[in-house]
Structures are given as C-alpha cells and as structure tokens.
C-alpha positions in Angstrom: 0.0 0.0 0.0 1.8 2.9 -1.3 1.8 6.8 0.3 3.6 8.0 -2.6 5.0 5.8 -5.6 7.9 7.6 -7.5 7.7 6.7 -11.2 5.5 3.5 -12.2 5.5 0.0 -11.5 5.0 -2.4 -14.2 4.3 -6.3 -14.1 5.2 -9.2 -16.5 6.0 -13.5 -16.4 9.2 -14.1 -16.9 10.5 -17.7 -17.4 12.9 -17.6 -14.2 13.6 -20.8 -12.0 10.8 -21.1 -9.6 13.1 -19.5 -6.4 11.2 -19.2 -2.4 9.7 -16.5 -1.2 12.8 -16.5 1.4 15.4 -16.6 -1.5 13.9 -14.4 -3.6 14.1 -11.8 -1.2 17.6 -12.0 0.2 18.7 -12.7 -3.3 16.7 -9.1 -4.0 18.9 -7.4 -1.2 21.9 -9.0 -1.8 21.8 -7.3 -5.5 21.2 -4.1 -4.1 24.3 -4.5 -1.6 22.8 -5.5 1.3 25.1 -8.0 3.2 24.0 -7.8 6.7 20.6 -8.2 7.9 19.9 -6.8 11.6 16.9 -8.3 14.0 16.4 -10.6 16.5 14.9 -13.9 16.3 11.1 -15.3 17.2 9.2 -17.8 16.9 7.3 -16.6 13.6 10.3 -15.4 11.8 12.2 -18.4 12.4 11.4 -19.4 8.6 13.5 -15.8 7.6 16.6 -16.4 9.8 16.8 -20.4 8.3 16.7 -19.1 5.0 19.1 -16.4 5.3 21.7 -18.5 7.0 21.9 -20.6 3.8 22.3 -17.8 1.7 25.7 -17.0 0.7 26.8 -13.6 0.7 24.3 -12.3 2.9 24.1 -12.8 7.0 21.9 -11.8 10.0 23.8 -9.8 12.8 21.1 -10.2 15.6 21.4 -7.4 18.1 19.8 -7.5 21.7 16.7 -6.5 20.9 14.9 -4.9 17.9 14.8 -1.4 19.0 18.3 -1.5 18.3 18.4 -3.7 15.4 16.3 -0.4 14.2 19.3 2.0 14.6 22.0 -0.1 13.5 20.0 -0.9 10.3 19.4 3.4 10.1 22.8 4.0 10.2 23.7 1.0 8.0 21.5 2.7 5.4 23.6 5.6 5.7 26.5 4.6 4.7 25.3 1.8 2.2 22.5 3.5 0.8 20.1 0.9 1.8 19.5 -2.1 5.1 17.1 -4.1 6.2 15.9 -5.6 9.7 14.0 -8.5 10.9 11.4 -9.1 13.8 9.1 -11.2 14.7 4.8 -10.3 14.7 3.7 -7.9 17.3 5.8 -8.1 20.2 9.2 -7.6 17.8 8.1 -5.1 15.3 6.4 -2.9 18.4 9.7 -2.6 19.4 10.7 -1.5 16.4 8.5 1.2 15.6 10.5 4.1 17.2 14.1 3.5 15.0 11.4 3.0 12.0 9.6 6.2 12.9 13.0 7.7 13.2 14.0 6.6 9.4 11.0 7.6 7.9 11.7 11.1 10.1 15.1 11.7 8.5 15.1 10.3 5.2 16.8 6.5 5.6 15.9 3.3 3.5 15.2 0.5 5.3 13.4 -2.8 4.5 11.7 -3.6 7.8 10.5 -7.7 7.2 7.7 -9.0 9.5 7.4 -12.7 10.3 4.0 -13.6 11.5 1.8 -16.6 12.4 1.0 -19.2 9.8 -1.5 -18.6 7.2 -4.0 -20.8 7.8 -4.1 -19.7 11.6 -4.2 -16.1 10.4 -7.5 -17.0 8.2 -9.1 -18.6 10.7 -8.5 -15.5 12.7 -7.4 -17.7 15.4 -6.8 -16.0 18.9 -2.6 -16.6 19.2 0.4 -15.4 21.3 2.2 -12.1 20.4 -1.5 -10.5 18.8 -3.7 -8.3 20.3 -6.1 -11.8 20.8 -9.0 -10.0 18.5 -8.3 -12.2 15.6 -7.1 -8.8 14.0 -4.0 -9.8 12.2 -3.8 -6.6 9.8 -3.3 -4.0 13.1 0.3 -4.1 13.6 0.8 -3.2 9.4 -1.8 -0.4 10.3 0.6 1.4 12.6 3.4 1.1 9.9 1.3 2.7 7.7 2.2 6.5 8.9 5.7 5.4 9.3 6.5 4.0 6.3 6.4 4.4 2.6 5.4 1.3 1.2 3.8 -1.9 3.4 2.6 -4.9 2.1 1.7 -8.8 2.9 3.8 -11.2 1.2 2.5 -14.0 -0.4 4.0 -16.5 -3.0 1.7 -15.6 -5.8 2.4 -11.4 -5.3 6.5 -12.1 -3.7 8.2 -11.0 -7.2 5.9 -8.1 -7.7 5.5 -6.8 -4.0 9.6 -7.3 -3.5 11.2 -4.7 -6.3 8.3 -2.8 -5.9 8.8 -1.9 -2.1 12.5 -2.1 -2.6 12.3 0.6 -5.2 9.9 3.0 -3.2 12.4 2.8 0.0 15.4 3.8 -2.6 13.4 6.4 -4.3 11.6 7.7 -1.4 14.4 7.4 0.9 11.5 6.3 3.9 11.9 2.8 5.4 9.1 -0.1 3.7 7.5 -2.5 5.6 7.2 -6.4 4.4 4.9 -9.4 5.7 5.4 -12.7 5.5 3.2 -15.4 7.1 5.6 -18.2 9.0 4.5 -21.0 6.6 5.1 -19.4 3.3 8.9 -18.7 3.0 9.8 -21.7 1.6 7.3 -22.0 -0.8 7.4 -21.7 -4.6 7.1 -18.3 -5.9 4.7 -17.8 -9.0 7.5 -16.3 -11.9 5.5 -12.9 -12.0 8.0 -9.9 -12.0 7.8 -6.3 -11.7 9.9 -3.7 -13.7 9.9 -0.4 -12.4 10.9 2.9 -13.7 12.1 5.5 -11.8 10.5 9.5 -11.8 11.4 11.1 -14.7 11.7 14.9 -14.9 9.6 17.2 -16.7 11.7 18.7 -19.5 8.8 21.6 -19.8 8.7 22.3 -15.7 12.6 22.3 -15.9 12.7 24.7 -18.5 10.8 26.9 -16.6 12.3 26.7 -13.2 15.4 27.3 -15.5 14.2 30.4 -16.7 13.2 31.8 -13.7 16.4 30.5 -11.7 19.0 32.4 -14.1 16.7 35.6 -13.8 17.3 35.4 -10.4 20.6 34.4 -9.7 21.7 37.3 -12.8 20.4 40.0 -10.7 22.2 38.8 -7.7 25.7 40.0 -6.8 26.1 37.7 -3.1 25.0 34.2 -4.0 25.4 31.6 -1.1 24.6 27.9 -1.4 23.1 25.8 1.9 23.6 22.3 1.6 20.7 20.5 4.1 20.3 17.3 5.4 18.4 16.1 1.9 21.6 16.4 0.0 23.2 13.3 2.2 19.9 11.1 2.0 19.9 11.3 -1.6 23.6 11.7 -2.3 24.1 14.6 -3.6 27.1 15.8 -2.2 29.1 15.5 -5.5 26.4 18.2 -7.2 26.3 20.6 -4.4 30.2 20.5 -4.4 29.9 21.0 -8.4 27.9 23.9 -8.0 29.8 26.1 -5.3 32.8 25.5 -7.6 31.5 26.3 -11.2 29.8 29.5 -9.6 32.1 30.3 -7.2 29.9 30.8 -4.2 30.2 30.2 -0.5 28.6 26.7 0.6 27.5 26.5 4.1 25.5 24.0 5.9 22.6 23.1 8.6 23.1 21.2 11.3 20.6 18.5 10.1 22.9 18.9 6.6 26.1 18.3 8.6 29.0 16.8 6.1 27.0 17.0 3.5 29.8 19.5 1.9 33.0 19.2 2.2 34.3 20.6 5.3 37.6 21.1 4.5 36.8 22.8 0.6 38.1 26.4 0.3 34.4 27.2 -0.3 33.0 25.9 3.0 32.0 28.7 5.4 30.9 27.2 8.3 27.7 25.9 10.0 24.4 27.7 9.6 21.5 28.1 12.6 20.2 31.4 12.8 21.4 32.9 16.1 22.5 29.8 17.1 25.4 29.3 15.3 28.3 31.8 13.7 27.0 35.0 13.5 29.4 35.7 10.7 27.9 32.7 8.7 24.2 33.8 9.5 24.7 37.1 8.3 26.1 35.9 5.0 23.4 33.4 4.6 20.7 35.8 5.5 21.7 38.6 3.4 22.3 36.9 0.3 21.2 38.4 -2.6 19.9 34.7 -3.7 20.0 31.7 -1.7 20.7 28.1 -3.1 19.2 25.8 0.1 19.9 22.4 -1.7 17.7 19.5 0.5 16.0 22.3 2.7 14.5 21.2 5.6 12.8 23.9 8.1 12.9 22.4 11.6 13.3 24.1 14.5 16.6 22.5 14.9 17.5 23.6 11.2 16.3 27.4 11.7 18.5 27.9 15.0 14.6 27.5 17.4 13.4 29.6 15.0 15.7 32.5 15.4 16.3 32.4 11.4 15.5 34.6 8.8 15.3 33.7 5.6 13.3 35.6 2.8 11.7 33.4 0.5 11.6 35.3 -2.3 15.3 34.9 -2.4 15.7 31.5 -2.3 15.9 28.6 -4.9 15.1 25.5 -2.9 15.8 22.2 -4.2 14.0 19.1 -3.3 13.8 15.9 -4.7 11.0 16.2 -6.7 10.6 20.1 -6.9 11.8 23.3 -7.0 10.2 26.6 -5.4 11.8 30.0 -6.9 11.0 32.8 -5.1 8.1 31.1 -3.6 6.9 29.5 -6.9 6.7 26.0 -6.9 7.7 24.0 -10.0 6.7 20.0 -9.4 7.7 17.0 -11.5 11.8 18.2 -11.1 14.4 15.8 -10.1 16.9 17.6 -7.7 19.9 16.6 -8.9 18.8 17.4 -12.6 18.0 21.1 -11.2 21.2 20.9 -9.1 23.0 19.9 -13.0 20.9 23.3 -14.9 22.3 25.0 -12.2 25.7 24.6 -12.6 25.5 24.3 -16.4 24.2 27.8 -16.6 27.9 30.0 -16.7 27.7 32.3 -13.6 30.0 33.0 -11.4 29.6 35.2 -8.2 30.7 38.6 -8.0 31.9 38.7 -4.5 34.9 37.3 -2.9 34.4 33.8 -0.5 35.1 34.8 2.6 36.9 32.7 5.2 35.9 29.9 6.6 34.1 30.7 10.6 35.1 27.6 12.9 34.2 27.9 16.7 37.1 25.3 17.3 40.0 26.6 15.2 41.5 28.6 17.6 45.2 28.4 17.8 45.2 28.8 21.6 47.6 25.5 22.6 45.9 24.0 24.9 46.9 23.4 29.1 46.7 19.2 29.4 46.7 19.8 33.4 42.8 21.4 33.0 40.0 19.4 33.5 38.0 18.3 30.8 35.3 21.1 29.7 33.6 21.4 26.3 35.5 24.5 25.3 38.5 22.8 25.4 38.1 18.9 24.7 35.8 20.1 21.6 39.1 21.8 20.0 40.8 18.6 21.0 38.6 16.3 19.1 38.9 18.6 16.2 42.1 18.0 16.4 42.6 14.5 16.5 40.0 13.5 13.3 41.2 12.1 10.3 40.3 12.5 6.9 37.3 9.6 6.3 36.3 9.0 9.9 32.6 8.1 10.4 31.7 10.5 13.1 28.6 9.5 15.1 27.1 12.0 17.7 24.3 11.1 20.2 21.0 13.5 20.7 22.6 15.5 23.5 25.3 17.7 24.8 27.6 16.0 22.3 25.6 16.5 19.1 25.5 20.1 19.4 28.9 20.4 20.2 30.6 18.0 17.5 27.8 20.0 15.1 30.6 23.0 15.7 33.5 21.2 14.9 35.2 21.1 11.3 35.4 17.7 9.7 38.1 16.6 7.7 37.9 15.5 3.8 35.7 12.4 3.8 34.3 12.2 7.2 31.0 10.7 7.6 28.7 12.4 10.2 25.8 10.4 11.6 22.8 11.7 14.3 20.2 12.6 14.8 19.3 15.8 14.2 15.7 16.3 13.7 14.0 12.9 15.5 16.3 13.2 18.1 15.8 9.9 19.9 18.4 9.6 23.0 20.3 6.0 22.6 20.4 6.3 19.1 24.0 6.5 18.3 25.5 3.8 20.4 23.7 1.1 17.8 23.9 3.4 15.1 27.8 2.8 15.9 27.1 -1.2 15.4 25.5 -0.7 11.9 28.2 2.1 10.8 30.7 -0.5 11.8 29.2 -3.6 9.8 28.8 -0.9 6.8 32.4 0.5 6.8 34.6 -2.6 8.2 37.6 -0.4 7.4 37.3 2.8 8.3 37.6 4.3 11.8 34.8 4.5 13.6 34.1 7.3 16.8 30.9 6.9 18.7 30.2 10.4 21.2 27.5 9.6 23.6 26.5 10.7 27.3 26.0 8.3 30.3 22.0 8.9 30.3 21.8 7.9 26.4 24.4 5.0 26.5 22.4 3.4 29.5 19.3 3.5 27.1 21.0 0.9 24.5 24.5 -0.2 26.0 23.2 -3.5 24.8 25.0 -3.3 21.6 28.4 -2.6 23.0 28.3 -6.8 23.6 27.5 -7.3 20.1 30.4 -4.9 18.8 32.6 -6.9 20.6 30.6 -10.5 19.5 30.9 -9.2 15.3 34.3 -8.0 15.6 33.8 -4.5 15.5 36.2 -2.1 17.2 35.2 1.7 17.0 36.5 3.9 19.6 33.6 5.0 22.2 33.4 8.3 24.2 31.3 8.3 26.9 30.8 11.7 28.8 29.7 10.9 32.1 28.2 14.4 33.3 26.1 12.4 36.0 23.2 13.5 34.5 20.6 14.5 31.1 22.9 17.7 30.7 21.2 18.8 27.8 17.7 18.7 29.1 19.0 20.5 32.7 20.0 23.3 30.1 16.7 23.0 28.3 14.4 23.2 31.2 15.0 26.7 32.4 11.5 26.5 34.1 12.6 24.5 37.1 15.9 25.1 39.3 18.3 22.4 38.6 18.5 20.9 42.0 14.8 20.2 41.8 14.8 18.3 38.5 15.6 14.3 39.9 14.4 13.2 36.8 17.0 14.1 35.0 19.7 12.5 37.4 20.7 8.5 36.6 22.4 5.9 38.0 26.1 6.1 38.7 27.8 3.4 36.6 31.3 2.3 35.8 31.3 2.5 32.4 35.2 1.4 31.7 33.9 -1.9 33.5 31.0 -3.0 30.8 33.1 -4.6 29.2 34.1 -7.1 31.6 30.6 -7.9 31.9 29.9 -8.1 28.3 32.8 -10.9 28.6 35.0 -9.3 25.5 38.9 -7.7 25.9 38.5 -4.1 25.0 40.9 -1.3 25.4 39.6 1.2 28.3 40.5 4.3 30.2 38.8 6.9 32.7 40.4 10.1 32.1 39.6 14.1 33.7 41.8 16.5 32.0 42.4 17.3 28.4 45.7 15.5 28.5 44.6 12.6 29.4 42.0 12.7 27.0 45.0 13.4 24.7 46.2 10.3 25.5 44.1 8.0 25.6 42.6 8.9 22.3 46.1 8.3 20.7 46.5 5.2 22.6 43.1 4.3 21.6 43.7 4.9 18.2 46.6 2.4 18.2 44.4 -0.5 20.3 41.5 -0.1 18.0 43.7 -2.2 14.9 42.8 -5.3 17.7 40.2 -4.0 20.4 37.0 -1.9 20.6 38.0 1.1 22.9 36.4 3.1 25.6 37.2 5.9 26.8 35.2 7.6 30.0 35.1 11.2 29.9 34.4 12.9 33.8 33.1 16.3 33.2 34.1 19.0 36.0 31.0 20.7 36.2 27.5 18.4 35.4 26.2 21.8 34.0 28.6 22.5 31.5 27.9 22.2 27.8 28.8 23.7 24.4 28.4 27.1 23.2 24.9 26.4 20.8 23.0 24.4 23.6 22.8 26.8 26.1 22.6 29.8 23.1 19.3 27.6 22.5 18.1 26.9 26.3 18.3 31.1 26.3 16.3 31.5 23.4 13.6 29.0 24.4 13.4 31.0 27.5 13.3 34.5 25.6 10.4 32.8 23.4 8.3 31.4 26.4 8.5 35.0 27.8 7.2 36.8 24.6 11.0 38.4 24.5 
C-alpha cells in the first residue's frame, strides 16, 4: 500500500527458475548490496533467519533487541544507501516502531521484514500469542502505515511483484518499507511474475521553466550563497552541491541536520548555519544573500536555530527531490539533482569574494593538558585529532550540538540525529556504521543517560568484531535537558539524574577484551585517544570522559536553552 510511488510500477512473467519467497528476497537485497541483515529472532520469523543462513553472501547480525536492530540498520542505510531488519509479529516489530519512525523522520531506507503466524491460523483468525487476541491480524501493518512508505503482505503468488516494488519506493523515497510474510510461506514456490519499475522522470517543460526563472534570479544577484541540508546526504548529492559552489564560485554553508554534507575542509565551505544559534558571521552571509541556493532544505526548529532564522523566500531557490520553489513559486515534476545539474551548467559566477571559513574550534590557543576536561577545550581537541574519512557518530545530547561546531576533515561521515532526536540512538547506530564501513575508523560520542538507554550493543560490537572507539561523557546526568528546562531550578529536576555506573567496567561484563580508560583532563583525554587509536587495529575502545561541572555544555545548547526562555517570555 503505497503513500507516494515515485515513477511507475510495471508487471510481467518471466520464465525464471521457480526460487522461495525467502530466496527471492535475500537474493533481492543481496543485489542491491545489502550484506548484513539486523533483527532478532522469534518464533514466527524463524522461517526468515533459516533461509538467510543458507544464503551466501548475505548474514543476520542479531542485536539485543529490535529497538536497536532499528538504529543499526538506520545508520547502515547511511553509509550503504540501503538495510534491512527483521522481527518477529507484534511483540518484535512494536519494538521496532520508534528506529522505523525515526528513518521515515530523516530520510533512511530500510526494508523492515515482518514474520507472522501461519496462514491458515491467520484466516481462521485464530486468537494466538504475540497478537492483540481479536483475531485482527492486519493491526500491527496499520501502525506502519504512517511510518512507512510502502507496506505490504507477502505471499508467493504477489513475492516477485511486492519485492522490487517496495524495494524501489524505499530507494526512491528514501522512507523505510514495511514487508509481511506469514511463517509457513517462505519456503514456498514463488509464481514467476515480475515487476519492472521505472524511476521518476523529470519534466523537460517544468525544468525549463524553473530554468528560466532560476538564471533571472541568480543574474540580478551579486552575493549568492549555497546551503547544503540534510536532503543532499539522503539522496547523495554531495558531489552536485560540491559542483555547484565550484563552477559559480559561491560560498557553501550548511545546517546542522545537513552536517558533512559538503566538504568541510573545501576552500568554499564557510561554516555551520542556525540562525542565532550558530556563527553569527555565517548567519549574516546566509541571510543577506542576494539569492539563496538551500539544496535539500529542511525547516525544523533545529534547522532554523529554534526559530531564530531569517530567511526571505523570495530569495531563495530551494531544491527538493521532486521540486523546485523559486522565489516562492513552486515547479513540481523536477528531479533535484537534474536542477542541481541546470544550475551549474548555466555559466555564472559570483561577484563577491568567498570569505573565510568561521570555525568555533579553530583557535590556535595551545591547549593546558593539566585542566580538567570542559567542552571548550576537549571540543578543539577532538577537532584536532579527526582524520580524513572517519565516520563520526554523535548522540542527541550535549555531544551532538557540540561536535555539530566542529570542522570535519575531507571524507568524514557524520551520523545523528538531528531532527527525531531519539536519545540512545547512536550507540547502535555505531554497530551498523561498523558492519557498513569494516575499514574505516569508527568514533561513537555519547553521554551516560543515552548509553544506558541501548548499551546493549556494546556486547555485540565486541561479539561481530567491531572495534570503534567510544566516548562516553559521564556528566552524571541529562545535561542537555537540565539546560533545556530553564522553568525548574536544577536541584529540583531528579528526573534528569541516573544511575552512577562504571562504564570502563561494561566490558568485563559483556565478557569481551577491550581497550579502556577513565580520564579528567584534556591530557589525558589526549592520550588515551592516541592510545586508543593504536588498540583499536585489535580491540574496541572506551574511553570515560568525567566532566568537572554536570552543568557545563557547548556554546549552541545553552545559546538555544536562552532563546527558548526569551520565546516562552514573549522576549
């Protein structure tokens, strides 16, 4: 059941051997480069996980439980343009719904597959275990529906239709899909009915138009500035948006949402964009732009610095994936990237200089090893110690709005969270970035109160043979929503306290070798990151982080907990 099918979907019988339901599909993701499958195991999926363990070239990686599976298979998706996750009916797919909710949220491709009861019991509408005992067995792919871009109930006779088609609408939509398949059917015969599907095709007329009105625009401009959003790394455009700032010779920044999605490190990049929030240099060059490029735009809250940006639509050429609105008009039927192409074909160049880059972190100031570890200082540090094509993964919290500050080097992959914002996101995330990228470095950043959500997956890191490094910032505390909650005095807010763990000991419970260190000044931090950095060729690392002061926290969260307050007050 499709919310919105990009391009049309064709059937035909072809004369192909007479594959399962079960092969067909992992042969399906294995074409499309899918080599891990995430989920956990139960009793009506059992059928999936046998079939996939005698596929070659394929394999499950079960995590602890699906919520997880969920986030490793988002951030797998990431990096691989495309995952997929199993779980079992009800019970298992519940769990799921929030990491699936999350993908749909910020743009991620994943094939969620549903094992359910047999059949024959679900026609009989038989009252079984893990159902909501109504007899109802079409409820839990109701939920999905809002969530999802694509669901629908397998059977042999639609498997080679339903199959390309909802693996198509997840790549074209960039939204996660949602598959059935009743326990007893996997392993049968599929009826040799195929679907061939052809993607959205631009409208040569619209284009022409949006053309038109785009060069009118841009040729009366003399400051042009191009904002890369979080769009451009969903549906890969960084290549394009790179093009563009070179052929016109215009300044690129980007959103916080649209981290990495330029080039950090190109003479072109600025810095980071979020209204008030952010470099105030950077917001005044975006804002008074003569014409404003915003490649992927999306207007959230987070995006638009809470709301503190200003941004004039009729300046602004804003590329989507299907459309383009110039000056406020709307042109439909556009592919982005073929917009993002006119764009750069059209032979203007800016006018003004680009101006130097504006980097919170690159302050020469060297560093004193003997202080104690707060965010003005280990933030520089990190910085520092990045190398070109890390995977950079930041947790909803203290961390992602500090590591949203700091400049990445060529190649670096930055992962989180920034508009659904789910706390215990990245620690998975780091699991499926690590089965995605084998070889490249790895750094997970998360706080004590989000790494005791899904800590979990540390133990299956260290079961698959993963080894990224792993920060953990032990503030004692939710920092970020202490800042946040300027209505109530800190010392009243309990909630936001949590247990006091040892986090260099999880390992030892997790029953793996790891390297592991506690450190409280920004030397040690130093070194344990360069030790870390040698260990991780053998070892996951770990590295505790003890804040001095449970309240402190990077420059753009508490710019934002003061202009939540301003807002609530009418200011």
């Amino acid at each position: 059941m499709a919310k919105s099918i990009m391009g049309k979907v064709r059937s035909n019988t072809q004369g192909e051997g007479r594959a399962t339901l079960g092969t067909y599909l992992f042969d399906c993701l294995k074409k499309e480069g899918v080599t891990e499958v995430f989920g956990v195991p139960g009793d009506y999926n059992f059928t999936l996980f046998d079939t996939l363990e005698s596929r070659e070239g394929i394999k499950a990686v079960p995590t602890r439980n699906e919520l997880n599976g969920g986030y490793a298979a988002d951030a797998y998706a990431r990096i691989k343009g495309l995952a997929a996750l199993i779980t079992t009916f009800g019970v298992g797919e519940l769990s799921a719904v929030n990491a699936l909710a999350g993908a749909y949220s910020e743009n991620v491709p994943v094939i969620h597959i549903v094992g359910s009861p047999k059949s024959e019991k679900q026609k009989q509408h038989k009252l079984m275990h893990h159902t909501l005992m109504d007899g109802d067995y079409d409820a839990f792919r109701r939920v999905y529906e809002p969530i999802s871009a694509y669901t629908a109930v397998l059977t042999p006779a639609n498997a080679m239709a339903e199959i390309p088609k909802a693996i198509f609408i997840a790549k074209e939509t960039k939204k996660p899909v949602y598959l059935s398949v009743a326990l007893d059917l996997v392993d049968q015969p599929i009826a040799t009915k195929a679907a061939k599907v052809e993607p959205f095709k631009t409208s040569e007329s619209s284009l022409k138009s949006a053309s038109k009105h785009a060069r009118k625009l841009l040729k009366s401009a003399k400051q042009v500035v191009l904002l890369s959003d979080a769009k451009v790394k969903s549906w890969k455009w960084e290549p394009l948006v790179r093009e563009l700032s070179e052929r016109m010779q215009i300044p690129a920044a980007s959103t916080i949402m649209g981290k990495a999605g330029f080039d950090e490190s190109h003479p072109n990049y600025v810095g980071m964009y979020g209204g008030k929030l952010a470099s105030e240099k950077v917001r005044e060059l975006v804002e008074q732009a003569d014409c404003l490029i915003a490649a992927g735009h999306v207007p959230s809250d987070i995006n638009l610095g809470g709301e503190t940006a200003q941004l004039n639509p009729k300046k602004m050429i804003v590329v989507q994936p299907e459309s383009v609105t110039i000056g406020g008009q709307i042109y439909t039927d556009i592919r982005g990237e073929d917009m993002l192409r006119e764009l750069s074909g059209m032979g203007l160049t800016a006018e003004q200089p680009i101006p130097a880059a504006e980097h919170p972190y690159n302050s020469g100031t060297q560093l004193d090893g003997s202080n104690p570890l707060v965010s003005k200082e280990y933030y520089p540090l990190i910085q520092r110690l990045l190398q070109p094509g890390d995977i950079v993964i930041a947790e909803t919290g203290s961390f992602a709005y500090g590591l949203s500050q700091t400049q990445l080097p060529q190649g670096a992959t930055y992962i989180g969270q920034a508009g659904w914002q789910s706390i215990g996101y990245a620690t998975p995330a780091a699991l499926g970035a690590s089965m995605a990228a084998p070889k490249r470095r790895v750094l997970l950043f998360t706080g004590d109160g989000s790494l005791q959500l899904t800590v979990q997956e540390i133990s299956s890191m260290m079961e698959y043979g993963c080894k990224p490094i792993i920060f953990v910032l032990n503030n004692g505390g939710y920092t970020i929503e202490k800042v946040l909650n300027f209505r109530v005095p800190v010392e009243r807010q309990s909630y936001n306290e949590i247990p006091g763990w040892n986090y260099t000991k999880l390992v030892e419970a997790f029953g793996g070798d790891a390297y592991t260190q506690r450190v409280a000044t920004i030397g040690e931090l130093a070194r344990a990151f360069r030790e870390a950095d040698i260990q991780r060729q053998n070892k996951l690392c770990l590295i505790e982080m003890i804040a001095s002061d449970e309240m402190d926290a990077p420059e753009s969260l508490r710019l934002l907990g003061e202009e939540m307050e301003k807002q609530e007050q009418g200011k």
